[in-house]
C-alpha distance (Angstrom), angle and dihedral (degrees) to the residues before:
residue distance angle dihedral
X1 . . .
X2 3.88 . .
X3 3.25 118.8 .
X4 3.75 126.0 177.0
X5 3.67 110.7 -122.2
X6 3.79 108.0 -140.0
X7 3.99 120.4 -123.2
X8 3.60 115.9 -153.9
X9 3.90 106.8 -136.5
X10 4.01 125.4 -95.5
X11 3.20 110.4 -110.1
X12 4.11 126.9 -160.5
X13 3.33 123.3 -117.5
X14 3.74 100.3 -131.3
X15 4.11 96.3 171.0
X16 3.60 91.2 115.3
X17 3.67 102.0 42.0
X18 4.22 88.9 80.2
X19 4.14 91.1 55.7
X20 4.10 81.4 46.1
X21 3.77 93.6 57.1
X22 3.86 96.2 33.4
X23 3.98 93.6 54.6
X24 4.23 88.2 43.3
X25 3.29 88.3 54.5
X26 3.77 99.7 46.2
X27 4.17 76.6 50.5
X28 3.17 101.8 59.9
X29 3.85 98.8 42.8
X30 3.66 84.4 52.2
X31 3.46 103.7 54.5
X32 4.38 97.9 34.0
X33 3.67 114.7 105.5
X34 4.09 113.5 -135.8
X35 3.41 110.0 -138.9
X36 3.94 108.6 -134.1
X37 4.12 124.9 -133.6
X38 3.53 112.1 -127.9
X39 3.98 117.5 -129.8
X40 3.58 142.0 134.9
X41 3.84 136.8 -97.5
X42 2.95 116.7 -120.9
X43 3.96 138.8 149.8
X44 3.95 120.5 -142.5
X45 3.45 119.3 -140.6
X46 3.85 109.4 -109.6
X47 4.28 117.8 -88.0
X48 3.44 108.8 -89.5
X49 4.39 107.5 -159.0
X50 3.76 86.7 -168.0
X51 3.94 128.4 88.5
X52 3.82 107.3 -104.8
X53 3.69 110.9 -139.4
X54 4.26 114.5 -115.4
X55 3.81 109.0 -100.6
X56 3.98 117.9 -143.2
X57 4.18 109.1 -122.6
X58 3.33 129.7 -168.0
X59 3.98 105.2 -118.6
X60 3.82 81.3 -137.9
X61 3.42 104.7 63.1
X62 4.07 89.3 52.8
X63 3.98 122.2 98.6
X64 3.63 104.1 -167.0
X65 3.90 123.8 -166.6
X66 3.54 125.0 176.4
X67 3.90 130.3 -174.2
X68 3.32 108.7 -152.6
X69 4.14 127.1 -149.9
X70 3.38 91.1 -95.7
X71 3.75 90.9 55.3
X72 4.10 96.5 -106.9
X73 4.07 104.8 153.8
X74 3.86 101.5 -149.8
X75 3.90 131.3 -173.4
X76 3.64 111.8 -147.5
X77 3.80 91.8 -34.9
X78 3.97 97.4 -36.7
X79 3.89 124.8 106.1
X80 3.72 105.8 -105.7
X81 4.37 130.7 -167.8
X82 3.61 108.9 -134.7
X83 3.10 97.9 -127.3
X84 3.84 92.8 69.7
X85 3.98 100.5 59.9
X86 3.91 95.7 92.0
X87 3.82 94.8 64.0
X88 3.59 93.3 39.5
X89 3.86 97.4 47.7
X90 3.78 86.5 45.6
X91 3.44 101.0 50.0
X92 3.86 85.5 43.4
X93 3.54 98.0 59.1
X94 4.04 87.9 37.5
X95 3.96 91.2 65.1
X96 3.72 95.7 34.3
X97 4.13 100.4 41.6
X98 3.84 115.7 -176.8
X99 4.10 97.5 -3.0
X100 3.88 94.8 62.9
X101 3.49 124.3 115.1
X102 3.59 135.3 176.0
X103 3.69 117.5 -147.3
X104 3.87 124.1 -162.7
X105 3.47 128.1 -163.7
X106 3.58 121.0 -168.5
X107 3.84 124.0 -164.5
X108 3.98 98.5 -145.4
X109 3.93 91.5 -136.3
X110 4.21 86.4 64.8
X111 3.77 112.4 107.2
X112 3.81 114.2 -111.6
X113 3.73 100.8 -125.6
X114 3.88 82.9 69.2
X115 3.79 90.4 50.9
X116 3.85 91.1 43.6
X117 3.98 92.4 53.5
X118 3.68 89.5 44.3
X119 3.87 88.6 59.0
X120 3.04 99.6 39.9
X121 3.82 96.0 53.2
X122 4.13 84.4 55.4
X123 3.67 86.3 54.6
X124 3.38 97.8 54.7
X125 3.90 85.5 50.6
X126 3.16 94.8 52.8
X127 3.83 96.1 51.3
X128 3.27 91.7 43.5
X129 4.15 95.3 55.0
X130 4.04 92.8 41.3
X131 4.16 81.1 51.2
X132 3.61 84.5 54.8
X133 3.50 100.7 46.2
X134 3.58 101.2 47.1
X135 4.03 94.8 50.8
X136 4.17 78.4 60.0
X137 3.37 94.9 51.8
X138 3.73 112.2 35.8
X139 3.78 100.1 3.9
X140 3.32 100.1 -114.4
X141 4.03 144.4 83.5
X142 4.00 124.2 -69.7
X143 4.47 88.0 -116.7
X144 4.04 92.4 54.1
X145 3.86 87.1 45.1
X146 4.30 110.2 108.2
X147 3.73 125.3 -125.3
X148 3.70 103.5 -85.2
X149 4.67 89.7 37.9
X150 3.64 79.4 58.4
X151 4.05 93.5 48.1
X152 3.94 85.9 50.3
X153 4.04 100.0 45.4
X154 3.60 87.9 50.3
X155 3.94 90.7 51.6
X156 3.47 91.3 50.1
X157 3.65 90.9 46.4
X158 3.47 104.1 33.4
X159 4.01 113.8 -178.6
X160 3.91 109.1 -127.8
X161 3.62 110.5 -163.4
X162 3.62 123.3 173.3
X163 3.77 123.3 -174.0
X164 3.88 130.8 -170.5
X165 3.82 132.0 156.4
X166 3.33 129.7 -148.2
X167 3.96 123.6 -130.1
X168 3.52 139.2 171.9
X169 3.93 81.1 -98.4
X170 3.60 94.6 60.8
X171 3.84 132.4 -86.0
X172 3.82 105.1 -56.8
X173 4.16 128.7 166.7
């Protein structure tokens, strides 16, 4: 008598819901902002397995600054500002030429933003003195130097870094 016809279910059509997701996606990668780590550049001298001999230095020709765990910058046993290590360093390694070297040591309970300002104020030294030097020797700026003027400025202006840091062990590199 009655008899229940059956319906087959609807079904979506979910074809186009892949290209939806796959151009979102492509979006949002698009549009984000990466937020970048600050650091430094630098290049380590290759490992050495042998014992290097102890070198004799002049006390003199050393700038020392150490930050201390309590975040103290000090230059050769004097409280320091920050902000007054690119003068120093330069006129440092102005007076002292090719034997200067600036040593750093670095208790490891100091914060790194002091660290980081610390470097980056003997960058800006640095840049600063190999500016310097090539406008005396070719007359122009360290950027519009070539390959082998940069090679030279930088031996004539070597940049003598020394780090050590300070444990409970003992100071060790």
């Amino acid at each position: 008598m009655f008899t229940r016809k059956r319906r087959a279910a609807f079904g979506l059509n979910t074809t186009s819901t892949a290209d939806i997701s796959f151009v979102l996606l492509i979006f949002f990668l698009v549009t984000t902002s990466m937020d970048q780590d600050k650091g430094l550049t630098r290049q380590l001298p290759p490992a050495e397995t042998k014992e290097q001999p102890a070198t004799e230095v002049d006390s003199r020709d050393v700038l020392t600054y150490t930050i201390t765990a309590t975040n103290q910058l000090m230059a050769d046993g004097q409280e320091v500002a920050v902000s007054g290590v690119a003068a120093r360093v330069e006129q440092f390694v102005t007076s002292r030429g090719r034997r200067h070297i600036i040593s750093l040591q670095i208790d490891p309970a100091a914060d790194y933003d002091t660290y980081f300002q610390l470097q980056n104020q003997l960058v800006a030294a640095y840049q600063h003195l190999r500016d310097r030097t090539a406008h005396q020797l070719y007359g122009h700026g360290y950027d519009a130097c070539t390959p082998a003027q940069r090679d030279a400025v930088r031996s004539a202006c070597p940049q003598r870094i020394v780090e050590s840091y300070q444990g409970q062990g003992g100071p060790h590199a």
